[in-house]
C-alpha positions in Angstrom: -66.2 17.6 -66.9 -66.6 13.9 -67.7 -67.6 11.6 -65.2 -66.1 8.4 -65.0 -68.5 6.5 -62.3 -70.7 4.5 -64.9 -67.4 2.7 -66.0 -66.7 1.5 -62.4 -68.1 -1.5 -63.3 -66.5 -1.9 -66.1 -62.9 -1.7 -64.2 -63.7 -3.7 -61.5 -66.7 -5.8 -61.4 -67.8 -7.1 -58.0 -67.6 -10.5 -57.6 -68.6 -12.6 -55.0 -65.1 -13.9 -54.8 -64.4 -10.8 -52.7 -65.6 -11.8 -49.5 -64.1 -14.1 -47.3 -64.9 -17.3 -47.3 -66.3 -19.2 -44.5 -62.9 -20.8 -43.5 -61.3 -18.3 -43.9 -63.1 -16.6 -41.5 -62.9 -19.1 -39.0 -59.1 -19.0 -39.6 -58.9 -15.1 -38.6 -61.2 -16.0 -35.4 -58.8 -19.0 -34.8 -55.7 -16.7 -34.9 -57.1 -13.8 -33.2 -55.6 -13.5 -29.9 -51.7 -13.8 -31.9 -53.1 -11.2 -33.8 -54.2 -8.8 -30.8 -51.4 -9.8 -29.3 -48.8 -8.7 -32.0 -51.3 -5.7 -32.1 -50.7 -5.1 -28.4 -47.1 -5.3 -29.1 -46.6 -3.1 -32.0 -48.7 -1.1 -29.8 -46.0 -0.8 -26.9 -43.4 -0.5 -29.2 -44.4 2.2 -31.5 -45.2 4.0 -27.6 -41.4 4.7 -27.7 -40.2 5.3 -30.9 -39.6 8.8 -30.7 -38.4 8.8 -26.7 -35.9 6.7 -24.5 -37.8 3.8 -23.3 -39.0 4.4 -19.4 -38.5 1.5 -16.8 -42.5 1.2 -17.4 -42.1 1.2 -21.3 -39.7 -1.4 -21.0 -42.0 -3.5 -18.7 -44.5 -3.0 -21.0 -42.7 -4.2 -23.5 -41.4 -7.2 -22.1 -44.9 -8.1 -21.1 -46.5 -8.1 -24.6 -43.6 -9.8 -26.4 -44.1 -12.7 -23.3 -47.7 -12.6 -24.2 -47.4 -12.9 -28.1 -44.9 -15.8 -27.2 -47.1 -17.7 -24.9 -50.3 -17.4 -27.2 -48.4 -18.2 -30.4 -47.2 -21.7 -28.4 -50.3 -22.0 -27.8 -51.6 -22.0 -30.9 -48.8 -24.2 -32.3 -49.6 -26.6 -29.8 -53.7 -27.0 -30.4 -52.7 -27.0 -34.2 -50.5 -30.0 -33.1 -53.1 -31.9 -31.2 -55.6 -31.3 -34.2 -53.3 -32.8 -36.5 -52.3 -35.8 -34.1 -55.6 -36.7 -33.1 -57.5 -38.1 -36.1 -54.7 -41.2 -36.3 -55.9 -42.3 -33.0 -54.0 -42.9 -29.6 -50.6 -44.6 -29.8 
């Protein structure tokens, strides 16, 4: 049997162009709660994929698609006032 591990290298070299970078980072932890909320979401919906939606499942539903909503206008609304505020006050 031939091993193939000392190649690995060879094929794909680590780099340190693999890790995230620091902004990028900070862009993740800027768009986390979106993200837990689609996560929340998905989560509620994939809940009844294989059954008829309950009264609950429904109100659950509703709920996290009303979260996802409210945080993702929030977020549009900070990226606004960061973008409106280095001009100054009109």
């Amino acid at each position: 049997m031939k091993h193939i591990v000392a190649l690995h290298d060879v094929v794909t070299p680590w780099s340190d162009g693999l890790e995230p970078s620091d902004a990028e980072l900070d862009a993740i932890e800027y768009e986390l709660p979106l993200i837990m909320a689609d996560v929340d979401l998905l989560d509620a919906e994939i809940a009844v994929l294989d059954r008829a939606p309950s009264e609950l499942d429904e109100q659950r539903i509703r709920r996290a698609r009303r979260r996802m909503l409210a945080v993702r206008r929030d977020l549009t609304n900070r990226a606004a006032a960061a973008v409106s505020m280095p001009g100054g006050a009109a």
